[in-house]
C-alpha beads as a LAMMPS data file, in Angstrom:
LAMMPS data file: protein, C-alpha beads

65 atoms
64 bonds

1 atom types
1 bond types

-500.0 500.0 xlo xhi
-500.0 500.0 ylo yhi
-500.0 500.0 zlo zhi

Masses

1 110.0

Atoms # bond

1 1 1 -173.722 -45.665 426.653
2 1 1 -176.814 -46.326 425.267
3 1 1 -179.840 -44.392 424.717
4 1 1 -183.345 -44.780 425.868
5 1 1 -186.611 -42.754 425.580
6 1 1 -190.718 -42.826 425.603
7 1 1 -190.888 -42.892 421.794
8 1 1 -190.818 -46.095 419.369
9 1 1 -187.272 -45.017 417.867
10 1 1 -185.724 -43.768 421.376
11 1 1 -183.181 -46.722 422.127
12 1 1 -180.267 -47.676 420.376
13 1 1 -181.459 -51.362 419.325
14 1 1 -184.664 -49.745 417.736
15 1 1 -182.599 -46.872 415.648
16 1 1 -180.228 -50.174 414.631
17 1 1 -182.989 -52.067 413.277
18 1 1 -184.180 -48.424 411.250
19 1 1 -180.784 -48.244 409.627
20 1 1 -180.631 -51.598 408.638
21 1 1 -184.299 -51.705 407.422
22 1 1 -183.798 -48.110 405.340
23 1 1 -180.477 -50.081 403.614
24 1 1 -182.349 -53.444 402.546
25 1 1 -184.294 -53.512 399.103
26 1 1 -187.999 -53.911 400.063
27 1 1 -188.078 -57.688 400.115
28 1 1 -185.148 -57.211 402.966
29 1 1 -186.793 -55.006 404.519
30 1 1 -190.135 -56.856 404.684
31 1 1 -187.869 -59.614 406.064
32 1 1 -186.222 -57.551 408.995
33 1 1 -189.308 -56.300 409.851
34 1 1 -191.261 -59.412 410.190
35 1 1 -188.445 -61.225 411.600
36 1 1 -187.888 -58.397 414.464
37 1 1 -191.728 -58.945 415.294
38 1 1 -192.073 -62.760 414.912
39 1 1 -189.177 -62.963 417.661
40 1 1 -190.751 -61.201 420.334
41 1 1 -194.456 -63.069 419.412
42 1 1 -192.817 -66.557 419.159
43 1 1 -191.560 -65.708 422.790
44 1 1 -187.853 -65.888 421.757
45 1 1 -186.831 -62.277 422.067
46 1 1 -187.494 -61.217 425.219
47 1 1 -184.800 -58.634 425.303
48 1 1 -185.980 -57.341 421.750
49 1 1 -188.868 -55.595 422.422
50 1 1 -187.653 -52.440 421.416
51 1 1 -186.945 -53.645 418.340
52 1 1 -190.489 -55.116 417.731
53 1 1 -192.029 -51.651 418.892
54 1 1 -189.518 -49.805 415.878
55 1 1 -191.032 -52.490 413.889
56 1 1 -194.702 -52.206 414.559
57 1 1 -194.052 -48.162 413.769
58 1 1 -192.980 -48.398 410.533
59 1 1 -195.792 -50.962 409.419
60 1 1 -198.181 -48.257 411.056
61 1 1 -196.197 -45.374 409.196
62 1 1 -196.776 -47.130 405.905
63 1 1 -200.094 -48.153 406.414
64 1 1 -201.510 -44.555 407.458
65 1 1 -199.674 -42.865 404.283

Bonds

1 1 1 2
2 1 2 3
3 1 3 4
4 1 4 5
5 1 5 6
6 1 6 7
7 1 7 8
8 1 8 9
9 1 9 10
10 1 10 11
11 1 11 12
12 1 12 13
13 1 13 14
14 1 14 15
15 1 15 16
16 1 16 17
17 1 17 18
18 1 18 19
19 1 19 20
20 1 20 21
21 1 21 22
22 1 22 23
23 1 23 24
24 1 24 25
25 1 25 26
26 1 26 27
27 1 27 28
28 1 28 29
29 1 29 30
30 1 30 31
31 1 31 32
32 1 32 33
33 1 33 34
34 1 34 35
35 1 35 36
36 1 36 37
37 1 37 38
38 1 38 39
39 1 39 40
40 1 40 41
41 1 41 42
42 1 42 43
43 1 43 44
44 1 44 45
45 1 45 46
46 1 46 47
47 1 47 48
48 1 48 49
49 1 49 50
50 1 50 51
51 1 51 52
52 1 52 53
53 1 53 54
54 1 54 55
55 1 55 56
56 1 56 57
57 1 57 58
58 1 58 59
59 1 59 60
60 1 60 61
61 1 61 62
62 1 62 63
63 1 63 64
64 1 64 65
């Protein structure tokens, strides 16, 4: 059963793509991230939103410190 809240981590594809982000070096991670965002922008990931939302969090986490 998956889970599914308001917030940017609430659903189980977004807390995936945090666990696999926090385990990559920081080129991976840089990689992960853009890739989870360029999906849903390039119009190929319509069912990855979530993911793009955890995405666009932790480049807004790391840009406001």
């Amino acid at each position: 059963m998956g889970s599914w809240g308001t917030g940017p981590f609430d659903s189980d594809s977004a807390a995936d793509l945090v666990d696999v982000v926090g385990a990559a070096d920081s080129d991976g991670a840089v990689a992960l991230v853009r890739e989870a965002l360029d999906r849903v922008a390039g119009g190929r990931g319509r069912h990855y939103g979530g993911e793009a939302v955890a995405a666009a969090a932790l480049v807004a986490a790391t840009c406001l410190g």
